[in-house]
N, C-alpha and C positions, 0 to 999 in steps of 0.2 A: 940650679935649674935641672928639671929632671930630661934625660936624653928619652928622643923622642923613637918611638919602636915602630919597625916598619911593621905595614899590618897587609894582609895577601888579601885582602878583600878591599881596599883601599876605594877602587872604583866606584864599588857597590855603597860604600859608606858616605862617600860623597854623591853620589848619588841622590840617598835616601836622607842625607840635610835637608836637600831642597827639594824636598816632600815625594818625590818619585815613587809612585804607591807600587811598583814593578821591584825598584830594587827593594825595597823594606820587605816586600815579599821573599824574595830570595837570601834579605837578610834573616830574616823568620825561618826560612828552611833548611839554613845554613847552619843555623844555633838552638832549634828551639828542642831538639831532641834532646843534645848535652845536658841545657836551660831544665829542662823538666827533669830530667833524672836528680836534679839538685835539687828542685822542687818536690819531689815525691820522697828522697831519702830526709828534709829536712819538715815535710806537713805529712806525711805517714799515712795519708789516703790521695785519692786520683783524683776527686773532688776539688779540691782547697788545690792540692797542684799544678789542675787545671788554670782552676781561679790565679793562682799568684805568678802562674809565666803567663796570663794574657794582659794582669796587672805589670808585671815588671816588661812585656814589649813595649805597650801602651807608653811607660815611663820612659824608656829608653828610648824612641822613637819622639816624645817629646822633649827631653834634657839631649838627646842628640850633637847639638848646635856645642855642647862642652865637654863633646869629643876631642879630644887634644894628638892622638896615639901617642901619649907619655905610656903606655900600656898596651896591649892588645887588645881589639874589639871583643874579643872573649873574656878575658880579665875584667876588662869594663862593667861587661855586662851578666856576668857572673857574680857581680859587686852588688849588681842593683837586685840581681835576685836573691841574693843570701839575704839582703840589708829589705829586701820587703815580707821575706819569709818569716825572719827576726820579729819585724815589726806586729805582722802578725801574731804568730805565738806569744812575743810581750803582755798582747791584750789578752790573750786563755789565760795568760798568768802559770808556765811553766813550771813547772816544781823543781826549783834551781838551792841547794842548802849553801849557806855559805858557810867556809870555814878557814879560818886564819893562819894555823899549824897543819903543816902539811908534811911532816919530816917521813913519818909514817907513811904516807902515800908513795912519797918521792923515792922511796927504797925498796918497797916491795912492788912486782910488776907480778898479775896476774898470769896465769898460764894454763893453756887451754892441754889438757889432756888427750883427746881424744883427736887423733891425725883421719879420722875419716869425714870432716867436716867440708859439708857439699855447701855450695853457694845457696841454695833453697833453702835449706836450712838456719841459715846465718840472715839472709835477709827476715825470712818468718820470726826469729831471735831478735833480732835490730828494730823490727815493728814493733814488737810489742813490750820494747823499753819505754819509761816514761818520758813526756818531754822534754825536758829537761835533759836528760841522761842520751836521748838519741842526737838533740842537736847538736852539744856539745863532741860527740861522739862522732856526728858526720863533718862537723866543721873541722876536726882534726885529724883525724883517719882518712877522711874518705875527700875533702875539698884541699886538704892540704894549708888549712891555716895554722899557725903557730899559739900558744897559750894568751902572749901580748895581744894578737890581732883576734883574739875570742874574747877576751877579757875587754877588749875597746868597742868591740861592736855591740857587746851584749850589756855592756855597760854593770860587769863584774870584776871579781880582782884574778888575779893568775892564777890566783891560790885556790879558789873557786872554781878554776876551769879543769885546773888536774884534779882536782878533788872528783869534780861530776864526771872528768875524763875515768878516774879510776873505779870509781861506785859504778857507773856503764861498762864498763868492761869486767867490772865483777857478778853484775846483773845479768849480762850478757853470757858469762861463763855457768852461771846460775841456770840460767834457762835454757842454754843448749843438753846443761848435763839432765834436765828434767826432764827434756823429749827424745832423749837416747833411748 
């Protein structure tokens, strides 16, 4: 059984079970910044990440009730935003290669040359990666998922996930050295 994690907003969450439209508000205010910053690096316009943190509160306000705190309210629902961001992109149909042999990848690590690299710049780089190559690229870098847990959610293989990890990070050094 999984041990259960205390969660600092506990109140609030019980709360907004039984429908409390006050705290789900202050649950939304609590989260929805974080919430959208994983929305915006993983749908690449303000638009669509609009659209999928008001889809994933909407969701999470109704699957609520299997809140368990085996995890943190943020965990939780960082889950359901990754996993409807996913779901979205799935349907554009991603430009995801897949490849088997990865020994090549696994051994060379890209490296960026240039130490004057501003945050402006990296994000304007990181936009304008392909699907594909950005999700993969924020689900591990930037969300903290491992290659198993990209590989499960996106429903590709490991081998797949470093591969698009490394072609992204080579795309990405590509593109910064273009606009130096």
């Amino acid at each position: 059984m999984a041990e259960v994690q205390p969660d600092i907003h506990k109140k609030i969450i019980e709360a907004s079970k039984t429908g409390d439209s006050r705290a789900q508000y202050k649950l939304y205010q609590l989260y929805s910044k974080a919430m959208y910053n994983v929305c915006m690096r993983m749908m690449n316009n303000r638009e669509d990440a609009e659209d999928m943190l008001q889809e994933s509160f909407t969701e999470a306000f109704i699957k609520l009730d299997t809140f368990r705190y085996e995890a943190t309210f943020g965990a939780w629902l960082k889950r359901i935003v990754v996993n409807r961001c996913l779901n979205y992109l799935k349907r554009r149909n991603p430009e995801i290669s897949t490849v088997d042999d990865l020994t090549s990848y696994d051994q060379e690590e890209v490296q960026f040359e240039d130490n004057e690299l501003d945050v402006n710049r990296i994000q304007r780089a990181i936009a304008k990666l392909p699907d594909g190559y950005r999700v993969i690229f924020s689900l591990y870098l930037l969300e903290g998922y491992d290659h198993g847990e990209i590989a499960h959610i996106m429903g590709i293989t490991e081998s797949t996930s470093k591969t698009q990890l490394h072609r992204a990070k080579a795309k990405l050094k590509e593109l910064l050295n273009a606009e130096a």
